[in-house]
C-alpha positions as CSV (number, residue, x, y, z in Angstrom):
1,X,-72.6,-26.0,3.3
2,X,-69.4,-27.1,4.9
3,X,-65.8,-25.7,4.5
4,X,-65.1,-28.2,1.8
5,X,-67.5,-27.5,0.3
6,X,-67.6,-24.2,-0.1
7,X,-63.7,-24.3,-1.6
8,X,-64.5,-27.4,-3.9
9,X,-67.6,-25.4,-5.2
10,X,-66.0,-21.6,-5.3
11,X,-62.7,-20.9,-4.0
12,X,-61.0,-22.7,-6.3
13,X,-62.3,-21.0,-8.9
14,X,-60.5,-17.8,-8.0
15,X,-58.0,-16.6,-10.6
16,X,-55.9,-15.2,-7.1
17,X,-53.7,-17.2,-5.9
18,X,-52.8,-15.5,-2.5
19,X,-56.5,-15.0,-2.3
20,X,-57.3,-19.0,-2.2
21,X,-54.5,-19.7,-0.4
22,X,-55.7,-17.1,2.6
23,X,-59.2,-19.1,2.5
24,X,-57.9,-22.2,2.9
25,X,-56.2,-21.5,5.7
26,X,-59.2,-19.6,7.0
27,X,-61.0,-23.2,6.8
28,X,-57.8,-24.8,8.5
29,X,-55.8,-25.8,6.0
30,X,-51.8,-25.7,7.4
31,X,-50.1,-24.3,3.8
32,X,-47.0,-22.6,4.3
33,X,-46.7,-19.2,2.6
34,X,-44.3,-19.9,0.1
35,X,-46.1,-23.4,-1.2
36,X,-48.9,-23.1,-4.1
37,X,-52.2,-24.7,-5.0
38,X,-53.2,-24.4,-8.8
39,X,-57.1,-23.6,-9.3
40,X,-59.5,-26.2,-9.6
41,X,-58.3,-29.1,-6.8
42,X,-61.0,-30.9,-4.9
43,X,-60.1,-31.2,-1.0
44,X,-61.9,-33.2,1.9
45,X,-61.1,-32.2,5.0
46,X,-59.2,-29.5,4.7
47,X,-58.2,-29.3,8.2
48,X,-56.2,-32.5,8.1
49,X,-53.9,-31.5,5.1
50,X,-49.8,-29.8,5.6
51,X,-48.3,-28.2,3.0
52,X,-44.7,-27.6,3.3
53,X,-42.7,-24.6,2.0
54,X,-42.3,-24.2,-1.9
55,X,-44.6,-27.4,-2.3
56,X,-46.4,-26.9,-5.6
57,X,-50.2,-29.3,-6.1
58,X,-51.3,-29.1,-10.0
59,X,-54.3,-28.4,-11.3
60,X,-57.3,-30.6,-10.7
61,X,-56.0,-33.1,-8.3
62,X,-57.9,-34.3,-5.4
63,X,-57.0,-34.7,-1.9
64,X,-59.0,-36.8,0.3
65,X,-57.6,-36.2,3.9
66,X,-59.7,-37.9,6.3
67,X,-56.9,-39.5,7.9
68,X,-54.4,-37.0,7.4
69,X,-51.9,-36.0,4.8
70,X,-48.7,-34.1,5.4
71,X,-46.3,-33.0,2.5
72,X,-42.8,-32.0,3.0
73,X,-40.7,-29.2,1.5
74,X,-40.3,-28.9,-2.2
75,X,-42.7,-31.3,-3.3
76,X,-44.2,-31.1,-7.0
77,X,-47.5,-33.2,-7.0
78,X,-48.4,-32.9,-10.5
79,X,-52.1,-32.1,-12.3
80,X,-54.6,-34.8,-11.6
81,X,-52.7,-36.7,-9.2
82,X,-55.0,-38.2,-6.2
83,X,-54.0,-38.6,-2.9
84,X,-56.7,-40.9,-0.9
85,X,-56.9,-41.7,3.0
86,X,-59.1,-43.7,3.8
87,X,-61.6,-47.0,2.3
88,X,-64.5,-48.8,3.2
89,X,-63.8,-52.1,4.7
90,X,-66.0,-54.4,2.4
91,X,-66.3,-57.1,4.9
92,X,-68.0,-55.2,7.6
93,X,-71.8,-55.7,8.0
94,X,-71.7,-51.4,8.3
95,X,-69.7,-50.7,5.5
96,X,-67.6,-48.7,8.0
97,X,-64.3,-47.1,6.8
98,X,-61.1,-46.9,8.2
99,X,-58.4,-43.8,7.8
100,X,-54.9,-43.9,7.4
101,X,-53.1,-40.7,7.3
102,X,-50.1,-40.7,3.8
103,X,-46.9,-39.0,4.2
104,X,-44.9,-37.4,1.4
105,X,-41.2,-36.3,2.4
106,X,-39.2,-33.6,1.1
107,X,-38.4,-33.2,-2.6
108,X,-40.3,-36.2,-3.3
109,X,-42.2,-35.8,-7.4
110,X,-46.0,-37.4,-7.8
111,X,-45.6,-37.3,-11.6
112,X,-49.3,-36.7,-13.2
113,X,-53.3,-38.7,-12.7
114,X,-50.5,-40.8,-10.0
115,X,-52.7,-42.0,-7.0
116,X,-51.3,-42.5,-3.2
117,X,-53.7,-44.8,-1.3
118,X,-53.8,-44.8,2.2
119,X,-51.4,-44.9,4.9
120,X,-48.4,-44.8,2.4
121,X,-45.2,-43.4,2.9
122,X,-43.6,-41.7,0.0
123,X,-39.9,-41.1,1.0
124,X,-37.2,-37.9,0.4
125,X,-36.4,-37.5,-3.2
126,X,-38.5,-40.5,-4.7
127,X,-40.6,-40.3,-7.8
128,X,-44.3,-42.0,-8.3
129,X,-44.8,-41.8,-12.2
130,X,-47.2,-41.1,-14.2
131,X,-50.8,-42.6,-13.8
132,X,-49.4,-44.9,-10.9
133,X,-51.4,-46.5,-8.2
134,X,-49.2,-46.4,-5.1
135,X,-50.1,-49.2,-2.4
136,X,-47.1,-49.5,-0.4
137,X,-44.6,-47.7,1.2
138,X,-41.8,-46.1,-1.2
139,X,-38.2,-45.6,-0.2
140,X,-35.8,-42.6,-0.2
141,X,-35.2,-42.2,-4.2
142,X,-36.6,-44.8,-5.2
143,X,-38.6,-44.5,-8.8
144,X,-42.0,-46.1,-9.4
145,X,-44.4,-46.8,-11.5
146,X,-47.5,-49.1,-12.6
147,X,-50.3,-50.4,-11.2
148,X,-49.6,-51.5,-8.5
149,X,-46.5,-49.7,-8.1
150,X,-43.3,-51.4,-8.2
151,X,-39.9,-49.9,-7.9
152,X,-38.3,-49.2,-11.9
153,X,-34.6,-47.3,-10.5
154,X,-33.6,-45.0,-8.0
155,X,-33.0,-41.3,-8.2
156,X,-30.1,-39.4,-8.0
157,X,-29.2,-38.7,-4.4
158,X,-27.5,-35.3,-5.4
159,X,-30.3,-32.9,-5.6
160,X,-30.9,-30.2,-3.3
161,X,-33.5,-27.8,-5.4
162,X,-36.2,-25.6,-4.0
163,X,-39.3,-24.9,-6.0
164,X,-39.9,-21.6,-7.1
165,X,-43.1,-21.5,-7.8
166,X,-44.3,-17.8,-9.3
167,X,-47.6,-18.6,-10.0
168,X,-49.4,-16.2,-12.4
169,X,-52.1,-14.1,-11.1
170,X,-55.2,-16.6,-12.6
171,X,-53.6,-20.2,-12.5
């Protein structure tokens, strides 16, 4: 059984917080102390995944990090939102994939069942709505949405939260 496996299957089923988040850095995951995970995410390769402080994942998304995925500070990636790095090329004789790692910058909001295809960019302070399918890069405040994603407004540049994320003991 491999390391993702072994979380996918049982660790995040533990109602501890602190608990899962000390295994997944014990399989290599880089999650700052003060970011949290909510119980039931799926991960693939665990080792290639950054979490930045107060960064908060919902429950049940999925994180497919073959090529790499880095989150910034204060970033709220809500339930079922998927994050996916790499593809199959469909013209190759092999089927052989390529990986392409997606960024997400500081205070940026991946509103709920919103997917990030590979080697995007999501920039400081922008929004990806709800049940998006992001393709493309996606500027500093921008707002998003659809399938694919096109830009709908731009954020207010005023904002300077921090997450505080006080999980309860079985989320």
């Amino acid at each position: 059984m491999t390391g993702d496996d072994f979380c996918n299957f049982f660790v995040n089923w533990i109602p501890l917080p602190r608990l899962r988040k000390a295994i997944y850095r014990s399989l290599g995951m880089d999650i700052h102390p003060t970011a949290h995970i909510m119980r039931n995410c799926q991960f693939v390769a665990l080792g290639h995944i950054h979490i930045g402080a107060r960064s908060i994942i919902g429950h049940d998304c999925f994180l497919d990090a073959k090529g790499g995925i880095s989150i910034g500070c204060d970033v709220n990636i809500s339930s079922f939102a998927k994050i996916i790095t790499a593809k199959h090329l469909i013209d190759t004789a092999d089927f052989s994939g390529l990986d392409k790692p997606v960024t997400i910058r500081d205070r940026a909001w991946i509103a709920s069942a919103a997917t990030i295809l590979q080697g995007v960019e999501i920039g400081e302070g922008a929004v990806v709505a709800a049940g998006a399918v992001v393709t493309k890069d996606v500027g500093s405040f921008a707002v998003v949405g659809g399938i694919p994603a096109k830009v709908m407004g731009t954020r207010n540049r005023n904002i300077d939260y921090r997450l505080k994320s006080r999980p309860s003991r079985f989320l």
